[in-house]
C-alpha positions as CSV (number, residue, x, y, z in Angstrom):
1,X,225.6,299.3,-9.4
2,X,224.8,301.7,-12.4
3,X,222.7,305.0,-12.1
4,X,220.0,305.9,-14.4
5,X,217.6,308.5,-15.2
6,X,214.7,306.5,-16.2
7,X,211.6,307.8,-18.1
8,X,208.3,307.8,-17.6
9,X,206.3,304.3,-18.3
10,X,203.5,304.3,-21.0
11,X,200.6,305.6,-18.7
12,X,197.4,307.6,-19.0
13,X,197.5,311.1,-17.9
14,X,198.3,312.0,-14.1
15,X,195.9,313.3,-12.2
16,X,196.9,316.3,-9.6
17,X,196.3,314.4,-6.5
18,X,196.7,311.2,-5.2
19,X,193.8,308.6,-6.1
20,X,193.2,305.1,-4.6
21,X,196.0,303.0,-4.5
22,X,194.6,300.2,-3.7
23,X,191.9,300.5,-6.6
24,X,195.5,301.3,-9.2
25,X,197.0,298.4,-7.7
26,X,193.7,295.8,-8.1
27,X,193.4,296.8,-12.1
28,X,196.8,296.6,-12.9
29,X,197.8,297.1,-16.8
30,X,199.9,295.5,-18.6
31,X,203.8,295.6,-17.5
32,X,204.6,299.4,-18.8
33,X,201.2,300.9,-18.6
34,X,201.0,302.1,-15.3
35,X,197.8,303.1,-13.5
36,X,196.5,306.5,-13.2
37,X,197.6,307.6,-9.8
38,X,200.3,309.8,-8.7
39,X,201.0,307.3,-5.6
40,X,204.0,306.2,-5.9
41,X,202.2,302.2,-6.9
42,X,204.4,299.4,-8.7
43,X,203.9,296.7,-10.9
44,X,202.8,294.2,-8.0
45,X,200.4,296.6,-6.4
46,X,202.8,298.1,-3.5
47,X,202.2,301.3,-2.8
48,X,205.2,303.6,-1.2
49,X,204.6,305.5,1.6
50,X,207.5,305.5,4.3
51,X,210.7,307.6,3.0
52,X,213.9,306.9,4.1
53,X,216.4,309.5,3.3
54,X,220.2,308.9,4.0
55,X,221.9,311.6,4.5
56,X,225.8,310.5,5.2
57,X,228.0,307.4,5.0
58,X,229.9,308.4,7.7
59,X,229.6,306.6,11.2
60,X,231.3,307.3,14.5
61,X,231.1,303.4,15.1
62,X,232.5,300.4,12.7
63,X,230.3,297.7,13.7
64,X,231.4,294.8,12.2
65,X,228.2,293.7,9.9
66,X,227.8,297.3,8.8
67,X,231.3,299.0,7.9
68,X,234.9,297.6,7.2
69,X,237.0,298.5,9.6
70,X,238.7,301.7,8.0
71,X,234.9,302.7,7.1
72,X,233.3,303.5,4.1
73,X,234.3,305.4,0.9
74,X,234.7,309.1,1.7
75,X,231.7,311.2,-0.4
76,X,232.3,314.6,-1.6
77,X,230.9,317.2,0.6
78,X,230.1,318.6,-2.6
79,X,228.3,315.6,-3.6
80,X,225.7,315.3,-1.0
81,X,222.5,316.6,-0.6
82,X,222.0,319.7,0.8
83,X,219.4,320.7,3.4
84,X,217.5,322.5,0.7
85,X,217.5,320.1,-1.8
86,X,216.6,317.4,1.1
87,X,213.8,319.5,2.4
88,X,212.6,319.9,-2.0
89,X,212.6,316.3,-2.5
90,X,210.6,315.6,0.6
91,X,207.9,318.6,-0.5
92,X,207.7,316.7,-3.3
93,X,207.3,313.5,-1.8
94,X,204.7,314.1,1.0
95,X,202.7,317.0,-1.1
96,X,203.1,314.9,-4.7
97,X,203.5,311.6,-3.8
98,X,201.9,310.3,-1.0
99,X,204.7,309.8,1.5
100,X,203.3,309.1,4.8
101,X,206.7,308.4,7.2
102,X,210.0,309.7,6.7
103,X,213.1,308.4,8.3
104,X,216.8,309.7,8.1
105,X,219.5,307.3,8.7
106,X,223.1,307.1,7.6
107,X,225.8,305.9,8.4
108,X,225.4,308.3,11.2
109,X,223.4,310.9,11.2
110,X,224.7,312.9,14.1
111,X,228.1,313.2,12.2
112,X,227.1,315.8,9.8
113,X,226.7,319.3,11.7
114,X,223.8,320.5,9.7
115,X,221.1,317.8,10.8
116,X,219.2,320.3,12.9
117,X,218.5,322.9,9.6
118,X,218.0,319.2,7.6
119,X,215.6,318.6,10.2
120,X,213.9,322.2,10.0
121,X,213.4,322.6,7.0
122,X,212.1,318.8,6.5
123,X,209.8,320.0,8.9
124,X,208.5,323.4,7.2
125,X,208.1,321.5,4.0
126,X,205.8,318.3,5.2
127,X,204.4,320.0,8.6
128,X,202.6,317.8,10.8
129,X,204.1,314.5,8.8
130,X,206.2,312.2,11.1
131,X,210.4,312.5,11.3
132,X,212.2,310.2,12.7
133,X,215.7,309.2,12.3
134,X,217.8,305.4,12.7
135,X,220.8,306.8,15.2
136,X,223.8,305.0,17.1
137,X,222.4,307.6,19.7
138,X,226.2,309.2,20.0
139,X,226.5,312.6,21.1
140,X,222.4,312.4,21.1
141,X,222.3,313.4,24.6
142,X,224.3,317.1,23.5
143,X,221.9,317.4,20.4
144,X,218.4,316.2,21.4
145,X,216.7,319.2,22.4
146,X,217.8,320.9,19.7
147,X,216.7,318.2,17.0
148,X,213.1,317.8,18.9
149,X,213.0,322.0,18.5
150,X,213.5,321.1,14.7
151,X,210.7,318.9,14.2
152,X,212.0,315.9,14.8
153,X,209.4,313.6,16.4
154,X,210.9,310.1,17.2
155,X,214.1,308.0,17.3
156,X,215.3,304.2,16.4
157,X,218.9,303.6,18.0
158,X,220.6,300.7,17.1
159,X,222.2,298.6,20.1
160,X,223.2,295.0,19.9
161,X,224.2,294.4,22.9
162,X,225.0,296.3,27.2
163,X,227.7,294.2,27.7
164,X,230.5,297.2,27.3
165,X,233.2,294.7,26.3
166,X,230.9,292.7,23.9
167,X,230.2,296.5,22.9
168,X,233.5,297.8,21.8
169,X,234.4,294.4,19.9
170,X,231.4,294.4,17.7
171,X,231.8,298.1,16.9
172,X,235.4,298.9,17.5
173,X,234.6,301.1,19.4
174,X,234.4,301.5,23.3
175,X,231.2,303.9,23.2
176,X,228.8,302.0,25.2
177,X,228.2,304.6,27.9
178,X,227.9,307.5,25.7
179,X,225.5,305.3,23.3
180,X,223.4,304.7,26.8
181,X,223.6,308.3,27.7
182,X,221.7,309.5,24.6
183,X,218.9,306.6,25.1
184,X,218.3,308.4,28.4
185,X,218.0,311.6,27.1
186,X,216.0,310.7,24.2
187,X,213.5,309.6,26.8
188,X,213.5,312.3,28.3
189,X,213.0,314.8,25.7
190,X,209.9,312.7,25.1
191,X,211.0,311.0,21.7
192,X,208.8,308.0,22.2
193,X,208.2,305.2,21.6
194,X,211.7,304.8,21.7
195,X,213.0,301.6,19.7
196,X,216.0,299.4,19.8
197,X,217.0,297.5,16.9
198,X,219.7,294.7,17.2
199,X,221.3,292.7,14.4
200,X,220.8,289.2,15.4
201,X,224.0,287.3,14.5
202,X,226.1,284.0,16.4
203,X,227.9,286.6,18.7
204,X,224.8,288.3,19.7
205,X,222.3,285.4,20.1
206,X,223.9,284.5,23.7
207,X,222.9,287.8,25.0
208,X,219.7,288.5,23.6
209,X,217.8,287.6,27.1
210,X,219.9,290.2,28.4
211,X,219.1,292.8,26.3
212,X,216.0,292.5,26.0
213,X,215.7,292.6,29.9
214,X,217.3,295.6,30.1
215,X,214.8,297.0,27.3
216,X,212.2,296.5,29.1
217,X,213.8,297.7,32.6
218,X,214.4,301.2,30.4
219,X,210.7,301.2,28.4
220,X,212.2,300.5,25.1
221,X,211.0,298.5,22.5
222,X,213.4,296.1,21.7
223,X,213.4,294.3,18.1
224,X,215.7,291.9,16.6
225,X,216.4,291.7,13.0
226,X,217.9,288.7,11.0
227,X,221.2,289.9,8.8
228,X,220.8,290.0,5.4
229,X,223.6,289.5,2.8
230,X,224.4,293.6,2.7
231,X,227.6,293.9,5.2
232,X,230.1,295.1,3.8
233,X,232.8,292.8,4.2
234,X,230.5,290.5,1.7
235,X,230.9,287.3,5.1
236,X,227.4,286.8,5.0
237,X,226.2,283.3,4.4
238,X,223.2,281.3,5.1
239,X,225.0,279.0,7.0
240,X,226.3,281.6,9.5
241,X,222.6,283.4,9.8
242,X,220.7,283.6,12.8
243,X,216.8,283.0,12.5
244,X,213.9,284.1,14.2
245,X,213.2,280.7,15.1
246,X,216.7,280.5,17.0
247,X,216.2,283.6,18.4
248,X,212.5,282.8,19.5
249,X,214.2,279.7,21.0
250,X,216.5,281.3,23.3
251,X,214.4,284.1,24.3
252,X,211.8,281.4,25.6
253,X,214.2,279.8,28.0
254,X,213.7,282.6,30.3
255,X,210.7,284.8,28.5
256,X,207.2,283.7,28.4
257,X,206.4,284.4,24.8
258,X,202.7,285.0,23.2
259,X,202.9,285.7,19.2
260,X,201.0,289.1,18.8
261,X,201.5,289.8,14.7
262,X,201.3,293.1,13.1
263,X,199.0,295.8,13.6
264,X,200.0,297.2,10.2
265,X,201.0,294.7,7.4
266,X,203.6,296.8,5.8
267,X,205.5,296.7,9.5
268,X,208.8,294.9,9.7
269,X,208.0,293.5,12.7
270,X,206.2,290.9,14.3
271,X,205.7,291.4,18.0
272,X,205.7,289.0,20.8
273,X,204.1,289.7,24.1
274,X,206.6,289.4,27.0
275,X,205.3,287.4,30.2
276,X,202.0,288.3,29.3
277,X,203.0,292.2,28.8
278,X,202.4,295.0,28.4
279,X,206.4,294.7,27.4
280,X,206.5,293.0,23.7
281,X,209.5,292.3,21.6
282,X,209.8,291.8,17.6
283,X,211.8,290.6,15.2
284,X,212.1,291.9,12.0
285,X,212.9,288.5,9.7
286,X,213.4,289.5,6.6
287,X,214.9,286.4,5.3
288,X,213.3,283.6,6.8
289,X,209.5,285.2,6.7
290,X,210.4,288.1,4.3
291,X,207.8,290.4,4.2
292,X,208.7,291.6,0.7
293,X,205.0,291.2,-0.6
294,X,204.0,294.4,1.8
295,X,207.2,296.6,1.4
296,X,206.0,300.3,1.5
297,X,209.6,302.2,1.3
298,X,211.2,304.2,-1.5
299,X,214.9,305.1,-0.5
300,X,216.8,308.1,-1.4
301,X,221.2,307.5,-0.7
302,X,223.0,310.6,0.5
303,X,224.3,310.8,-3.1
304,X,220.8,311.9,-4.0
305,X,220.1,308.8,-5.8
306,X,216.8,307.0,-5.4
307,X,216.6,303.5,-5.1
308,X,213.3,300.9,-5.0
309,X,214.5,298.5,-3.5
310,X,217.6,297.9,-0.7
311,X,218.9,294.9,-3.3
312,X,218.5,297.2,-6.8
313,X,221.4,297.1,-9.0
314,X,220.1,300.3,-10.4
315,X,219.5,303.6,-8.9
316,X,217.6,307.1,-10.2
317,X,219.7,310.2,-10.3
318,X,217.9,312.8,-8.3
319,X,220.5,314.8,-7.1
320,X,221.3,315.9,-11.3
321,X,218.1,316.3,-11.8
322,X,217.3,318.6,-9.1
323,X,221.0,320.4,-9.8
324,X,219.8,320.9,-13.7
325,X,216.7,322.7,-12.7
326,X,214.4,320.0,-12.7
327,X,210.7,321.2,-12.3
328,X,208.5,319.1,-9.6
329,X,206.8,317.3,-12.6
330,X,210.3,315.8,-13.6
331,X,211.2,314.8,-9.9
332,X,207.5,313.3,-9.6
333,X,208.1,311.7,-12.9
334,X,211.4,310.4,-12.6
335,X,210.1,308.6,-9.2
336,X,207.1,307.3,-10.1
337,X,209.4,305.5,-13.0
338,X,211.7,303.9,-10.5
339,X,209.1,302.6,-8.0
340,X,206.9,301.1,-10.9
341,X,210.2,299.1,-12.0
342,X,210.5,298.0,-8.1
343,X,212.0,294.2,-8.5
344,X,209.7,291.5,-6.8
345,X,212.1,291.0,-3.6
346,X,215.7,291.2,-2.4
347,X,216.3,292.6,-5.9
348,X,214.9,289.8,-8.0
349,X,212.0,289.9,-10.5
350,X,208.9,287.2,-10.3
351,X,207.1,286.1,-13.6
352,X,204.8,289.1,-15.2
353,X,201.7,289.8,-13.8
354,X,202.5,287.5,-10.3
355,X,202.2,289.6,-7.0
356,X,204.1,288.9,-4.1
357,X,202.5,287.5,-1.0
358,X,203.8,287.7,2.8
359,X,204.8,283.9,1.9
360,X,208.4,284.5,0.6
361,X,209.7,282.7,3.7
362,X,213.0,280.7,3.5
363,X,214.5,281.9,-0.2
364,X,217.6,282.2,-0.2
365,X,218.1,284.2,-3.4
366,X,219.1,287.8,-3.1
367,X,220.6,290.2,-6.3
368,X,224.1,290.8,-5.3
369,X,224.5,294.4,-3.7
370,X,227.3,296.5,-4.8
371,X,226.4,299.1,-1.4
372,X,226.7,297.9,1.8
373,X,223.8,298.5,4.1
374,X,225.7,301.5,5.8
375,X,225.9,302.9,2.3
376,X,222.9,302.5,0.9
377,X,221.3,303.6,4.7
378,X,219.0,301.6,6.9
């Protein structure tokens, strides 16, 4: 992975407000003219709206696609982001930019001791825009009311399985009841709809009826999501992955499944009704029915550095820029640059002037990843 500062493509002047993206995106330029339109658009017509912001690499779990066992590279403390510096780049981002959704995620979030004042001032900077945040849900139950005080609006905990032996063996970890703890007290402090994800792989697939009855017993919304090549032991293959359709296929031995789609194509996930609901399920395949055509996320590591895509081999130094004394304009420029340059999919680059379509089903072909998803944060 290198880091860049990039500069700012041949483009007309910026207006001071955002203009229709989807208009930029329809009259696309030439590759290196880039539409006027302070959205954050690229060169296939994808617009960026949904921010995710990691703000650790530490986690309080090792789960075995996710981290090596002795967890990741230690980060400087002095290499972070701050909370200030957080809330800047997301004043720029909603106010500037056009971001819509913001999402914190990790590693672990919980681990770092300021997230409430992260949180706060996130808040004061983009009132009334949505914060959510991707948690193992550890020590959630101690912090909750504290974090919803803050601002923060909803929650995603990841869960692969309720079987507490499975549990510890796929995280190291023997944490089940405390992770089940801080699902309940999420619900009650009213973070919903509260979500579930699981990473489908062979030692999950058996269980997967039993999860997702125990979602629905506890009014979650459960949704599977096929394991791309980013763990950080580098096992992946494509022999070894788990698809939607085998998933679909086991579920349906004791579900009664009804294909439902997406209300919103830049969504993950596809959602199945559940014995004729209201419960649904999805699953987010993003390698056999990758949705790479739609993608709407800009990504910001807890280095500071901003990436376009989870598979870039480059990434945009914010955290110098912002250090250097930076004015908004830079920031906004500096970001506009690295989500024009967004790669096709799964860090690859199509011919010039071809868009992607929701049709990028069964490649195989991903840009090798120097992070790890627990890194680069989910």
């Amino acid at each position: 992975m290198s880091t860049v500062a990039l500069g700012m493509p041949t483009s007309r002047s910026q207006p001071t407000g955002p203009s229709s993206p989807q208009s930029d995106a329809d009259s696309r330029n030439q590759p290196g003219q880039r539409p006027m339109t302070d959205a954050l658009v690229d060169r296939f017509g994808r617009v960026a709206r949904d921010l995710r912001i990691s703000i650790t690499e530490k986690c309080s779990l090792r789960c075995t696609y996710c981290m090596p066992a002795e967890g990741l590279p230690m980060i400087a403390r002095s290499a972070l982001l701050t909370p200030e510096e957080i809330a800047r780049l997301v004043r720029v981002a909603v106010h500037r930019l056009g971001i819509e959704e913001i999402r914190f995620t990790g590693g672990e979030p919980l681990v770092r001791h300021d997230l409430v004042e992260i949180i706060r001032l996130a808040h004061e900077a983009a009132p009334g825009v949505p914060l959510s945040m991707t948690t193992n849900a550890i020590g959630l139950d101690k912090r909750v009311a504290s974090l919803v005080a803050a601002g923060l609006t909803r929650v995603n905990i990841s869960l692969d399985t309720v079987d507490r032996q499975h549990f510890a063996e796929l995280t190291r970890r023997d944490r089940l009841p405390t992770v089940l703890a801080g699902i309940a007290a999420a619900h009650d402090a009213g973070l919903t709809p509260l979500k579930i994800n699981a990473v489908l792989m062979p030692e999950t697939l058996a269980g997967a009826t039993d999860l997702l009855a125990w979602a629905i017993e506890h009014d979650c919304r459960l949704r599977f999501i096929e394991q791309m090549p980013l763990d950080a032991d580098h096992l992946w293959t494509r022999e070894s992955l788990v698809t939607a359709d085998d998933l679909l296929a086991v579920l349906s031995e004791r579900f009664t499944l009804a294909a439902v789609g997406r209300d919103d194509p830049s969504a993950p996930a596809e959602e199945w009704s559940v014995d004729g609901g209201p419960a649904t399920v999805g699953i987010i395949a993003s390698v056999t029915r990758s949705f790479c055509g739609d993608c709407d996320r800009t990504r910001l590591t807890a280095e500071g550095t901003l990436r376009s895509c989870l598979f870039s081999s480059e990434e945009t130094d914010l955290r110098t820029l912002l250090r250097e004394g930076a004015t908004d304009d830079d920031l906004v420029h500096a970001w506009q640059s690295t989500m024009w340059a967004k790669p096709f999919a799964h860090g690859l680059d199509a011919p010039a002037g071809t868009r992607p379509t929701t049709a990028l089903a069964t490649t195989e072909d991903f840009a090798p990843s120097s992070r790890s998803m627990g890194a680069i944060g989910g």
